[in-house]
C-alpha positions as a Markdown table, in Angstrom:
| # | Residue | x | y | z |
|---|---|---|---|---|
| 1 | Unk | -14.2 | -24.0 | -44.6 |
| 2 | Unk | -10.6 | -21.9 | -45.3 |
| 3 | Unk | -12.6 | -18.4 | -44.5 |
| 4 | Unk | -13.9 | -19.9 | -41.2 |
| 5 | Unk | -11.1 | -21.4 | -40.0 |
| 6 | Unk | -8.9 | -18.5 | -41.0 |
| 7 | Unk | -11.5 | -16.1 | -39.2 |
| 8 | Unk | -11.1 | -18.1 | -35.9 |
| 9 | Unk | -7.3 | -18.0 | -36.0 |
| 10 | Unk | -7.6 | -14.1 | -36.4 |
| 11 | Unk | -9.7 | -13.9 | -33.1 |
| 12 | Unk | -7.5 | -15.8 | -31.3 |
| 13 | Unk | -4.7 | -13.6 | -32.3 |
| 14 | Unk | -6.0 | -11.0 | -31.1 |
| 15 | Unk | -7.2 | -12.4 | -27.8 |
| 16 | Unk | -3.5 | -13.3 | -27.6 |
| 17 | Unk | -2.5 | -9.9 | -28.1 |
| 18 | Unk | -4.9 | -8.3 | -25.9 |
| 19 | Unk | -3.6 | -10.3 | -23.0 |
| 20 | Unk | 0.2 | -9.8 | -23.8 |
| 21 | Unk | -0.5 | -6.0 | -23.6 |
| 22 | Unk | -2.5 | -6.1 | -20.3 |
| 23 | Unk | 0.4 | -8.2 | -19.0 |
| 24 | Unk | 3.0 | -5.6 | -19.9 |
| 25 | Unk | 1.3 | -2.6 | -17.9 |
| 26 | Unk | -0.3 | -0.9 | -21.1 |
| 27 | Unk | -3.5 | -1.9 | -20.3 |
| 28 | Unk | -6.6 | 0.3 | -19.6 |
| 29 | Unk | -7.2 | 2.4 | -16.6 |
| 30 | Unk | -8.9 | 1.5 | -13.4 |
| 31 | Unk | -12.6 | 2.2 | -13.3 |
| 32 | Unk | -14.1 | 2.4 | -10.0 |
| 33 | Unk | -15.0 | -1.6 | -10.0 |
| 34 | Unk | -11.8 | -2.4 | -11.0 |
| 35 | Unk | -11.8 | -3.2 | -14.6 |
| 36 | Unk | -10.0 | -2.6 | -17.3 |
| 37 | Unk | -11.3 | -0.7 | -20.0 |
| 38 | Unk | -9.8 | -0.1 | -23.4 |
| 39 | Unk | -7.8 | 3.6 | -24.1 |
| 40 | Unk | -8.1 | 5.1 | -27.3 |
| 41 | Unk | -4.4 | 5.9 | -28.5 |
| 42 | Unk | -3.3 | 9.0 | -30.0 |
| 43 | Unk | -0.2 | 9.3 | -32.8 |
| 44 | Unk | 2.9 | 9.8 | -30.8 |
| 45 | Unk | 4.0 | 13.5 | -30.9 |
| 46 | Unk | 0.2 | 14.5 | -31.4 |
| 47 | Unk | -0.7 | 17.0 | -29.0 |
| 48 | Unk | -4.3 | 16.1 | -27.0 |
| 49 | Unk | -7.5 | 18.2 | -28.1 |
| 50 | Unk | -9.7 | 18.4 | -24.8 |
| 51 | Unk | -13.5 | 18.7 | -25.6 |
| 52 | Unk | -14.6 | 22.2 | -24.9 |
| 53 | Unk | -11.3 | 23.2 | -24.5 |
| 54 | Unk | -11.3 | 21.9 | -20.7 |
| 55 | Unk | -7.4 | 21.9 | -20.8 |
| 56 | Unk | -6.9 | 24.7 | -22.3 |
| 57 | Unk | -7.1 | 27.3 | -19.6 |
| 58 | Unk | -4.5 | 29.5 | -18.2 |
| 59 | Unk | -4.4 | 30.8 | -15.0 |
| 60 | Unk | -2.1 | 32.6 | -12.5 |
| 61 | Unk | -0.8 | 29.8 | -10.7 |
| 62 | Unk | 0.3 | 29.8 | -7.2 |
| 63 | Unk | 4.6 | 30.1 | -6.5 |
| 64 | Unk | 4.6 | 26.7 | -6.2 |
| 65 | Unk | 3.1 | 25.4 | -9.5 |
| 66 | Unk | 4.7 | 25.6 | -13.0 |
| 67 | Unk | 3.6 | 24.9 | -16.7 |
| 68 | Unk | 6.5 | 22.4 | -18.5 |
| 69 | Unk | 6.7 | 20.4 | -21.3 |
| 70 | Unk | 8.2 | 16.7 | -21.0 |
| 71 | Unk | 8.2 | 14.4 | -24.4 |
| 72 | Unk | 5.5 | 16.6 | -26.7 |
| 73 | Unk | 2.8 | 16.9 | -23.3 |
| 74 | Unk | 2.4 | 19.4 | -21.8 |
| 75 | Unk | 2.0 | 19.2 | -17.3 |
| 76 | Unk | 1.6 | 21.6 | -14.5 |
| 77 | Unk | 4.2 | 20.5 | -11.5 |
| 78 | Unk | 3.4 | 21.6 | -8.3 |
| 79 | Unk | 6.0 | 21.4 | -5.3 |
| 80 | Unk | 4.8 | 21.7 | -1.8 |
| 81 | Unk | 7.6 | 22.0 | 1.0 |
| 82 | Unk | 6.1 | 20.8 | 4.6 |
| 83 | Unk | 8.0 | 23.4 | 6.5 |
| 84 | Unk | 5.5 | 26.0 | 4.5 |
| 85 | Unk | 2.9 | 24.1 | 3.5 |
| 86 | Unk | 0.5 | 22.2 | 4.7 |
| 87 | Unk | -0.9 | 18.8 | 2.8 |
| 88 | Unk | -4.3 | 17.3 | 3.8 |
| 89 | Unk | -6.5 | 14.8 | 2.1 |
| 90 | Unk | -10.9 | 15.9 | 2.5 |
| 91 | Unk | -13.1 | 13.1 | 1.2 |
| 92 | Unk | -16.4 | 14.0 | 2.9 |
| 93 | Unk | -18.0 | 17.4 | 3.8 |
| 94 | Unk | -19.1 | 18.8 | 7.1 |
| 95 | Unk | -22.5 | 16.9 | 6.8 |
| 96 | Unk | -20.9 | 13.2 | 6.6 |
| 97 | Unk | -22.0 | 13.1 | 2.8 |
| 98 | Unk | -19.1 | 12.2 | 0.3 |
| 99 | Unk | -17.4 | 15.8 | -1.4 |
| 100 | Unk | -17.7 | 13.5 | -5.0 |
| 101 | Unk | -15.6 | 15.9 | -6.7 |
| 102 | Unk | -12.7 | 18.0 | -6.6 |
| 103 | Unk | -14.7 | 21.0 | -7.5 |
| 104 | Unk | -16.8 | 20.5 | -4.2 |
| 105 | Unk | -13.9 | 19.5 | -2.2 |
| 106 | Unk | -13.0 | 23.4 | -3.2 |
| 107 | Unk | -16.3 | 24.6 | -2.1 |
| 108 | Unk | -17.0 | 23.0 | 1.4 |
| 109 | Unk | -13.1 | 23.9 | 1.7 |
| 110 | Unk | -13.8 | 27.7 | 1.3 |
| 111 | Unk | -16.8 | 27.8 | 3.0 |
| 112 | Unk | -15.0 | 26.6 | 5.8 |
| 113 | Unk | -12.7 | 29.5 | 5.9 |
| 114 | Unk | -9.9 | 27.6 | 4.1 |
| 115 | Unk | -8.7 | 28.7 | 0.5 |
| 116 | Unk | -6.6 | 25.4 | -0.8 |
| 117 | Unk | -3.8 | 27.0 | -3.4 |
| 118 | Unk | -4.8 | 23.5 | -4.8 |
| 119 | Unk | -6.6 | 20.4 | -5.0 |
| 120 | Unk | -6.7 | 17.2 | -6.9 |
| 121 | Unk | -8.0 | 14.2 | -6.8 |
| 122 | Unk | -6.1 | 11.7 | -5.1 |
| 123 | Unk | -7.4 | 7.8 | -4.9 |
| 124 | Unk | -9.4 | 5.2 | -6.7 |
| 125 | Unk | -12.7 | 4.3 | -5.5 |
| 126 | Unk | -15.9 | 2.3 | -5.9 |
| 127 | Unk | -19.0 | 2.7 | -8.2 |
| 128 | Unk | -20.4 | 4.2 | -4.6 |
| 129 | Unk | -17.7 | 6.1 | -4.0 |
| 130 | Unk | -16.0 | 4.2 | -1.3 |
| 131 | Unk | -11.7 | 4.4 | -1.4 |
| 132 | Unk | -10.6 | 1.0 | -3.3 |
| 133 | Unk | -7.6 | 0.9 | -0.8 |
| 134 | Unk | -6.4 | 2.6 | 2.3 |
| 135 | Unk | -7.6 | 6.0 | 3.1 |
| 136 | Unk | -6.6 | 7.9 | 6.4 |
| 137 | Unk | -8.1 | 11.3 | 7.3 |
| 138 | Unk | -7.0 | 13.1 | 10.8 |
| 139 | Unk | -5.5 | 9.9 | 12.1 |
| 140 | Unk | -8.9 | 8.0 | 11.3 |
| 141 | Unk | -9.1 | 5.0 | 8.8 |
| 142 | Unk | -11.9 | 5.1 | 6.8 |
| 143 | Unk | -10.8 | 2.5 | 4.3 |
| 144 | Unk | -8.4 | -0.4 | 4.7 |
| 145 | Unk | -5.3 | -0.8 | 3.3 |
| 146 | Unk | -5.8 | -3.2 | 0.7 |
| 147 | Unk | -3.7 | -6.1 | -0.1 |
| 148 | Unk | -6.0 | -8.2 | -2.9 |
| 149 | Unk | -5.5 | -9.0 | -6.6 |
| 150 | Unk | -7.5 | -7.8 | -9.4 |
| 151 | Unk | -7.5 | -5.8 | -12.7 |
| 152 | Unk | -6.9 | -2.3 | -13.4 |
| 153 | Unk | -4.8 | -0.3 | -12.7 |
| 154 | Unk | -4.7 | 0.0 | -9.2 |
| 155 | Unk | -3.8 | -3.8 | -8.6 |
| 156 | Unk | -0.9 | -3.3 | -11.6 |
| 157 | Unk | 1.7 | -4.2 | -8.6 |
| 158 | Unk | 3.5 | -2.8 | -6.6 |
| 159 | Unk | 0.8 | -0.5 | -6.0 |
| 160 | Unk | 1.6 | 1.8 | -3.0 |
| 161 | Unk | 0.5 | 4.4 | -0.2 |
| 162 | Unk | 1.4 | 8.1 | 0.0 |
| 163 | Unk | 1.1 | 9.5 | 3.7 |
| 164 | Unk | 1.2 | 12.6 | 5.8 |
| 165 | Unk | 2.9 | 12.0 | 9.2 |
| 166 | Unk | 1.2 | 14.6 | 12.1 |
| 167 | Unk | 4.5 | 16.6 | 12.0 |
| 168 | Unk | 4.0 | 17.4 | 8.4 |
| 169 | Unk | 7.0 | 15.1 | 6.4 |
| 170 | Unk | 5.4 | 13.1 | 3.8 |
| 171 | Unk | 6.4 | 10.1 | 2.0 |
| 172 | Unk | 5.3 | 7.8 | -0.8 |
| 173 | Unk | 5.7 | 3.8 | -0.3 |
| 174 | Unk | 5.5 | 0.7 | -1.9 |
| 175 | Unk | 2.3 | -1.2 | -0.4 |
| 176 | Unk | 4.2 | -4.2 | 1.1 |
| 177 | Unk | 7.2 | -1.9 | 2.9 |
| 178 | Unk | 4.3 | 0.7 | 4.2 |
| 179 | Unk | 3.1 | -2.5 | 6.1 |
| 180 | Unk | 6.1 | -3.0 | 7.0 |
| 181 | Unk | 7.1 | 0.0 | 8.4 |
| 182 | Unk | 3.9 | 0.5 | 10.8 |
| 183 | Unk | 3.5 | 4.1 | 10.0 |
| 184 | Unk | 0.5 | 5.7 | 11.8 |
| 185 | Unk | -0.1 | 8.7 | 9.6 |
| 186 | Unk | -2.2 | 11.4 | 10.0 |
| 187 | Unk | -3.6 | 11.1 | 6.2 |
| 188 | Unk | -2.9 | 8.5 | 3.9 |
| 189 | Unk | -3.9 | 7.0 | 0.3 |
| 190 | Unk | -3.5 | 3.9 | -1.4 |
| 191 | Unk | -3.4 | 4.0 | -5.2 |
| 192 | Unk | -1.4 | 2.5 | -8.2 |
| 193 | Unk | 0.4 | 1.5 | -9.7 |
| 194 | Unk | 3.6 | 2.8 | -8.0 |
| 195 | Unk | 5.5 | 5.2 | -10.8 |
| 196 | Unk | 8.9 | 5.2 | -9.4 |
| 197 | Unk | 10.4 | 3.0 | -6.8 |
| 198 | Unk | 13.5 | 4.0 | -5.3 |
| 199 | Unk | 14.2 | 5.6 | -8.4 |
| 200 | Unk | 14.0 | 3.1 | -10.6 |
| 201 | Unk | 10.5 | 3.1 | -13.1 |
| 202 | Unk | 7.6 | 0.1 | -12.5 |
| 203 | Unk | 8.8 | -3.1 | -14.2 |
| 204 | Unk | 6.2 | -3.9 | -15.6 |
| 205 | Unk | 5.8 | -0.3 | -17.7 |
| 206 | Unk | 6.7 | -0.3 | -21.3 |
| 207 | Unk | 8.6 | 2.7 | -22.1 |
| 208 | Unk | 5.7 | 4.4 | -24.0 |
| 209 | Unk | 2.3 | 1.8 | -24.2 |
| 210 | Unk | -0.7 | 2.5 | -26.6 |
| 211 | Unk | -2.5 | 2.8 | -23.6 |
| 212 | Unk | -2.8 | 7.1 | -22.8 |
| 213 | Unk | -4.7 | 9.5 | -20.7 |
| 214 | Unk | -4.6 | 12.7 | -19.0 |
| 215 | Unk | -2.9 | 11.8 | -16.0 |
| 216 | Unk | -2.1 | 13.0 | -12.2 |
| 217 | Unk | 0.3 | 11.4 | -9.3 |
| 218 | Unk | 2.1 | 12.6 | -6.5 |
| 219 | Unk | 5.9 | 11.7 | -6.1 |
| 220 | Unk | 8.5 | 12.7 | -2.9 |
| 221 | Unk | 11.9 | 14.1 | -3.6 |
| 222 | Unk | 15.2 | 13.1 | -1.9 |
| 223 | Unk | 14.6 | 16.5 | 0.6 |
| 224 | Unk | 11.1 | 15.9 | 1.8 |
| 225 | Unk | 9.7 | 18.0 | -0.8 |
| 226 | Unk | 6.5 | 16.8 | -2.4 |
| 227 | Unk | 5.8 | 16.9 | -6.2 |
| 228 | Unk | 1.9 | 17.0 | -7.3 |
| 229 | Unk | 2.0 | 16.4 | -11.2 |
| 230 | Unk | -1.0 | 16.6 | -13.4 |
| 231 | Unk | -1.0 | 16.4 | -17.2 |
| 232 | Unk | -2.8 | 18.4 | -19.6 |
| 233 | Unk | -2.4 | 15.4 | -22.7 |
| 234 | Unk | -2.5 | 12.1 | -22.7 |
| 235 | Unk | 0.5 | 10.3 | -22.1 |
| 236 | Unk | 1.4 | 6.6 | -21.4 |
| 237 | Unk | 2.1 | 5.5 | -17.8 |
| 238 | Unk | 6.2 | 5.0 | -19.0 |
| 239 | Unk | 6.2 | 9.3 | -19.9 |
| 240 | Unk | 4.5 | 9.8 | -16.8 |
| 241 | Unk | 6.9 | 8.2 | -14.6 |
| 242 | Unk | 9.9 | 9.3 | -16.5 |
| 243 | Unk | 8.3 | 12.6 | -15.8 |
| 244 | Unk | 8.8 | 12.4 | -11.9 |
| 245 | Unk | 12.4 | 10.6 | -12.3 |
| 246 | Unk | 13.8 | 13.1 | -15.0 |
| 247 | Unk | 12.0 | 16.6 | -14.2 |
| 248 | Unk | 10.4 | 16.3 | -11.0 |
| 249 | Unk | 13.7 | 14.2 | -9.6 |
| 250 | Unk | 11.5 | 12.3 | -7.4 |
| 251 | Unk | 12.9 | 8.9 | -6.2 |
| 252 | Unk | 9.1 | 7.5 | -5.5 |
| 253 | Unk | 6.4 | 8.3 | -6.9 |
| 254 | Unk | 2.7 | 7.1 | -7.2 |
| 255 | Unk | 0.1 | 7.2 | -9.9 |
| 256 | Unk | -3.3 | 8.3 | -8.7 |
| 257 | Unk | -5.6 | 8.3 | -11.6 |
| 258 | Unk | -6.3 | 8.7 | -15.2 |
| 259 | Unk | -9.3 | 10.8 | -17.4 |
| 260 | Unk | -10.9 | 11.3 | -14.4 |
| 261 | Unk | -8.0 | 13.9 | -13.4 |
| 262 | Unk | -8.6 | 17.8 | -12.6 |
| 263 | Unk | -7.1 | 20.1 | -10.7 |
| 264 | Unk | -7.9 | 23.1 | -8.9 |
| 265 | Unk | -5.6 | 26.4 | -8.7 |
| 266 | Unk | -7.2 | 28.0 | -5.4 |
| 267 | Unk | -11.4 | 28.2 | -6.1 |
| 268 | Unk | -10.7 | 28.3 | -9.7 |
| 269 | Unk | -10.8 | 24.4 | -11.7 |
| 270 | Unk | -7.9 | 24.6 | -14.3 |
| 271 | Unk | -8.2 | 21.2 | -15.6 |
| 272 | Unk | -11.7 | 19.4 | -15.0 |
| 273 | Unk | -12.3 | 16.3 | -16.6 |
| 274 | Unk | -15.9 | 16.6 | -15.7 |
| 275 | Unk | -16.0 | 13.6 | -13.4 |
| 276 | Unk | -16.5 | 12.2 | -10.1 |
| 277 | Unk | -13.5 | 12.0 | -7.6 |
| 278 | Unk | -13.4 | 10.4 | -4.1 |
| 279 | Unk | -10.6 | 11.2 | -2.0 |
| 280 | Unk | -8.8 | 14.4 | -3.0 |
| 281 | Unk | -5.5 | 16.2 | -1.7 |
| 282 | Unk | -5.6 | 19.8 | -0.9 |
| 283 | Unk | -2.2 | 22.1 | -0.2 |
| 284 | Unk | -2.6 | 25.4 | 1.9 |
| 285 | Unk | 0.2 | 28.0 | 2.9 |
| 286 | Unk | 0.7 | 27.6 | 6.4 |
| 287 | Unk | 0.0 | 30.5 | 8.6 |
| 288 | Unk | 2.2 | 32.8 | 9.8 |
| 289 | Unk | 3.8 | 32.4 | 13.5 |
């Protein structure tokens, strides 16, 4: 009677502890439906070995990108300036049908007579591809902005919205103050949870959870500047926003996904995790007057 009892106390320690780490932001990443999966951890220091080597390329990135190191993972940091650059969001192609990737997003984006210098993937969606918050392409809303509770780690709030005004300036919100602000943008994308707010790190992070992946967000600096971040190991969502706080020297910043990240470098994919993507962000050098 002893074993039985004792076995029944050890599950509901660790249905105790499961909870207590979901509750303090180190739980799993968002699938499209919304749950919460469990992340396999890796020692801290360790250094992440991608399958295939699918991290391990290195190309000749664009002015605007660079390769650093921040706390044992390596990340590529890409700056885009709006008086140069221009920043869309493309989540379906000519034909209506949804792009599903970032590595078609590059395609239909060159066959249109548009090289990106990049594109990543930029928003959580549904199990049929459908934006799980607000998504905003050439002034048109194609998803609403969404407001609901749930798991994962999109509803890990504040979640928030990062936006393209018409003139160009960007900026990267907190969900409720977005509202607030009645912006009308030109693009927009909800995603979470917010990374940085105001410059201070989500409250609900611990500084370095169990809970890693290869992740990607986009944060805004002080002068207007946006900072597109991708990782190439798996790092907890405390490193990830230290990142933008302490290297990028964002104020806000917004996480947009883990292990489904990638990232293109003009028609070439230097980091592809090899898996579906709904609403992506694409930079292009703005032509000359």
């Amino acid at each position: 009677m002893w074993i039985y009892r004792a076995g029944y106390l050890v599950l509901i320690l660790l249905a105790l502890s499961g909870g207590w780490a979901v509750w303090n932001g180190v739980g799993g990443r968002s699938e499209p439906s919304g749950l919460v999966l469990p992340e396999r951890s890796l020692p801290e220091g360790a250094m992440e070995k991608s399958p295939q080597g699918r991290n391990e390329t290195v190309t000749d990135m664009p002015d605007i990108c660079e390769e650093t190191v921040f706390e044992n993972a390596r990340t590529i940091l890409c700056v885009a300036d709006p008086s140069v650059h221009s920043v869309r969001f493309a989540y379906r192609g000519p034909d209506g049908a949804v792009l599903g990737s970032v590595e078609k997003a590059v395609t239909a984006l060159a066959a249109g007579g548009e090289t990106p210098l990049l594109v990543m993937n930029a928003g959580m969606y549904h199990a049929d591809m459908t934006p799980v918050g607000l998504y905003v392409e050439g002034g048109a809303e194609i998803a609403p902005l969404n407001q609901d509770d749930g798991f994962g780690n999109f509803f890990l709030k504040p979640n928030g919205v990062f936006f393209v005004r018409e003139d160009g300036s960007a900026g990267v919100m907190e969900t409720d103050a977005y509202l607030a602000a009645g912006i009308a943008p030109d693009f927009a994308t909800q995603s979470g949870p917010m990374l940085l707010i105001d410059g201070a790190i989500h409250p609900r992070f611990l500084p370095d959870g169990t809970s890693k992946y290869i992740r990607n967000g986009v944060g805004l600096r002080a002068d207007g500047k946006i900072v597109l971040a991708i990782t190439r190991d798996r790092v907890s969502l405390g490193s990830f926003a230290r990142l933008f706080r302490d290297v990028a020297r964002c104020d806000n910043a917004l996480f947009f996904d883990g292990a489904v990240s990638s990232l293109a470098l003009g028609i070439h994919m230097e980091i592809d995790a090899g898996e579906p993507a709904g609403p992506v962000v694409a930079v292009f050098a703005k032509a000359d007057d």
